[in-house]
N, C-alpha and C positions, 0 to 999 in steps of 0.2 A: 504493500500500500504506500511507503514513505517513498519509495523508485518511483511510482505510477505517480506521484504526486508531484516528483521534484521533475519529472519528465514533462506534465504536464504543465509547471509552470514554467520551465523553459522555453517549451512552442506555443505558449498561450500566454499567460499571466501570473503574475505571481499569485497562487489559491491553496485555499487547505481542502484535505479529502477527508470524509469519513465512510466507511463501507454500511450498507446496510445488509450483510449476511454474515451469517456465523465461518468460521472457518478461513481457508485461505481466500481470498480477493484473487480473481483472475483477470485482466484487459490487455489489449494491446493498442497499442499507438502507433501513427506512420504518419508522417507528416512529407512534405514535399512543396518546391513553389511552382506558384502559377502564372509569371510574369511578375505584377508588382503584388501580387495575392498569395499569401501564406495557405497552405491546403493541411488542414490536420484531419485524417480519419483512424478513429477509436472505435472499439466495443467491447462488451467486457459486461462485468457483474453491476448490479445497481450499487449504487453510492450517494455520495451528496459532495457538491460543491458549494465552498463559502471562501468569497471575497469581502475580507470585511477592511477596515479604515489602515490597519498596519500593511495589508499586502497593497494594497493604494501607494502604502508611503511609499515602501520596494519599489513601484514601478517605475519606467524610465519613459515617457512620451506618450500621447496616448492614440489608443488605438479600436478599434470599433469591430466586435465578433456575429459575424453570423451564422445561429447554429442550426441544424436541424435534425432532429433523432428519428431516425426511419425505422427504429428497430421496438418502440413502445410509448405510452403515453408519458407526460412527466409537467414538472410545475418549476415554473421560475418566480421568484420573486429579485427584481431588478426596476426601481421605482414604482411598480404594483406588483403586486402574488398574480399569478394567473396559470393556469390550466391549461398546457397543450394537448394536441395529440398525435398521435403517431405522424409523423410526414408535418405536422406544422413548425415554422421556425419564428423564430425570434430574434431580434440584434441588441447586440452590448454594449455598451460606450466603457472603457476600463476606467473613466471617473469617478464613477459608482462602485460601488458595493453592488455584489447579490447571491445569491442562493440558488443553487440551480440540484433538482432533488429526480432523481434517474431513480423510481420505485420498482424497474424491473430492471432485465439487461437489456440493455442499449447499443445502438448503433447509431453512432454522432458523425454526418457530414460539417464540418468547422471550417470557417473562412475567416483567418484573420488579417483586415483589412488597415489601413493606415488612415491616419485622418486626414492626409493629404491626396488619398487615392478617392477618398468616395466622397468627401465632400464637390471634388469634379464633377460629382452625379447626381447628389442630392442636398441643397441648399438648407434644408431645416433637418436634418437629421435627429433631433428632439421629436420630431413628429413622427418618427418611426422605432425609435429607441423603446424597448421596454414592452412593446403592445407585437400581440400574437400577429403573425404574416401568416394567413391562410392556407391550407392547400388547397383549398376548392373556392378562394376568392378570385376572379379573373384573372391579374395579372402577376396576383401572389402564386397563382398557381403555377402560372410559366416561371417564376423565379423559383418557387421551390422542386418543382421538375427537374427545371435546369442543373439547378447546385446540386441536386439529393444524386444525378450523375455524377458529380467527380467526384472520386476513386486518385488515390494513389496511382492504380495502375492504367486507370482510363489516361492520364495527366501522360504519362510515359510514351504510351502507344496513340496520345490524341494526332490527327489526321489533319489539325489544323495547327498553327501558330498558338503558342500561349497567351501573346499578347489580343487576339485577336479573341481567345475564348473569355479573356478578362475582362475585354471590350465588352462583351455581347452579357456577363453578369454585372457591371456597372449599368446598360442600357437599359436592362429588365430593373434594375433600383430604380433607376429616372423613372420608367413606365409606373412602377408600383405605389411611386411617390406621388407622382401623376395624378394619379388613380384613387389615394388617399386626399388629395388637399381635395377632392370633387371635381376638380378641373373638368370642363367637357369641350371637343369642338378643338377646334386650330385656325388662326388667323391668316388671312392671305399670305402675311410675309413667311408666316411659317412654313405656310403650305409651298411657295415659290420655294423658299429655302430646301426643305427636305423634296424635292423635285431635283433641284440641281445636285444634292449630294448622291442622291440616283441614279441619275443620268452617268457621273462618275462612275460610279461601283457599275455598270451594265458597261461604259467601255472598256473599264481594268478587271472585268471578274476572270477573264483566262489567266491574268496573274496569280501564281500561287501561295506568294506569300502577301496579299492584299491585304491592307491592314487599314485602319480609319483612321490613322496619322496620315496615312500615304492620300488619304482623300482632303482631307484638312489640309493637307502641304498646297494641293493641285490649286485649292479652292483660295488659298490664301484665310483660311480663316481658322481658329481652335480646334484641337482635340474637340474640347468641351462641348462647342458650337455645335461641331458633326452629330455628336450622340443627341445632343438635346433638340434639335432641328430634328431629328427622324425620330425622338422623343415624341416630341408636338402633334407629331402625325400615326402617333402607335406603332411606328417603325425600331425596329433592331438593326444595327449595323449586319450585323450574322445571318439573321434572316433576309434581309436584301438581300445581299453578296451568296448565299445560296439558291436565292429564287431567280436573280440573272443568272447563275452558269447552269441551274434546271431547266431554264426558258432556252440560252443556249446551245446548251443539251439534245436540247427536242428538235430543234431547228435543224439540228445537224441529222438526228436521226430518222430524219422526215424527206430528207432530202437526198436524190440518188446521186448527187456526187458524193457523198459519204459512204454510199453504200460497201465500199470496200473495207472499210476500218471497222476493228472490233468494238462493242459498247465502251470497252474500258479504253480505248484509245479516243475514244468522242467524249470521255469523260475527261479527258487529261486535257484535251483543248479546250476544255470548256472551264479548264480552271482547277479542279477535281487532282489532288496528287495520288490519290486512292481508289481504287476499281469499287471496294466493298464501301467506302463511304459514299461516294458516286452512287452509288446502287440505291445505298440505305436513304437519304435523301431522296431522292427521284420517286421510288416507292412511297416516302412518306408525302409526299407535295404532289404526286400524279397519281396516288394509288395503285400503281405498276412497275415493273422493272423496266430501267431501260431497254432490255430484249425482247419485253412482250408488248413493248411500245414500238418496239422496229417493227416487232409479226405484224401488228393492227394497223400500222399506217402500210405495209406490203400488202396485204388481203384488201 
């Protein structure tokens, strides 16, 4: 328990454990980065977590956790006591103090974020701090989808850029923030705006390592701007930049000067570094594989 603790506050914060079973305590930790995102994934026996005023004092800068336990229900107390459930997450400002109480075994997706990474993305972060992120709220749901995927080993074998999938969970914050202040609708200029970062991402999507810096450079304008601009309009940088090289994609495989090239080769012009990702993509945004999309437009 006093290893799992001093480990845990190494890749996280400074916190104290207590177990709540008899006998030995079993968990494991793995932690790994994800561009400017710390990736911690644990599970293991239930316990309790307490950050109280002295581990505050230990710490060195602060930093903002968003966690999600896919593996059972459990309760935070961090500015209010509240009741999760399995797949719902929460975020932490490490200024606070809190309590985080794991009544079964768990399995914790952990992101720990810096205050200079996400405040990029979300401007009142006190408004999200402390209060349950849905699974089955709109657009909490795509951000807890999103996160409750990375894995350790997803992170390793991911198909895409790091910074690029760091992108796409900063984007879904902006959306979910969005989506909390009641915001509705998008203004002309926003709307012009996220048009042109568009238009961008649909003539660099055959680039494989696209990135929304490399669109902000083009455009002359912020990081910040690009996410928040396809923010305003319920866009994801990831999600565009996959839906032009799918449209791409189809284009090619619709068409009999391609006929000669395998799917996974129409995949690779189209942007696609991976035949199985290519695939998996395509499937999910056409309902079909690439190949059964060639049979349909040949019959």
């Amino acid at each position: 328990m006093d290893y799992y603790a001093s480990v845990l506050s190494s890749a996280v914060d400074p916190m104290g454990v207590t177990k709540r079973v008899q006998g030995s305590f079993e968990a494991d930790i793995q932690s790994t980065d994800l561009g400017p995102i710390s990736l911690v994934h644990g599970k293991g026996a239930a316990h309790d977590c307490v950050r109280d005023r002295h581990d505050i004092a230990r710490s060195t800068g602060r930093n903002f956790h968003l966690i999600i336990n896919t593996g059972s229900a459990w309760r935070v107390d961090h500015r209010q006591r509240v009741n999760l459930r399995r797949g719902d997450a929460v975020l932490l400002d490490s200024r606070y103090g809190y309590a985080l109480d794991f009544l079964d075994p768990f399995e914790n997706v952990h992101l720990k974020l810096s205050e200079e990474w996400l405040t990029r993305w979300i401007s009142d972060t006190d408004a999200i701090v402390g209060r349950p992120i849905p699974l089955d709220g709109a657009w909490g749901r795509a951000l807890t989808a999103f996160v409750s995927q990375l894995t350790p080993g997803f992170v390793v074998a991911a198909p895409l850029p790091h910074a690029v999938i760091a992108d796409h969970v900063g984007a879904l914050f902006a959306l979910y923030a969005n989506e909390l202040s009641g915001m509705r609708g998008s203004r002309p200029a926003d709307r012009a705006l996220s048009e042109r970062i568009e238009e961008i991402i649909i003539q660099r999507c055959t680039e494989f390592s696209l990135s929304a810096q490399d669109v902000a450079d083009t455009l002359g304008i912020s990081l910040r701007t690009v996410h928040r601009g396809l923010a305003s309009c319920q866009h994801t940088f990831g999600a565009c930049l996959m839906g032009a090289r799918a449209e791409l994609a189809t284009r090619m495989l619709e068409s009999p000067l391609f006929r000669r090239l395998t799917t996974g080769e129409i995949g690779r012009r189209a942007g696609f570094s991976d035949p199985s990702h290519f695939a998996r993509v395509y499937r999910r945004l056409h309902g079909r594989s690439p190949v059964q999309a060639r049979r349909l437009d040949q019959a």
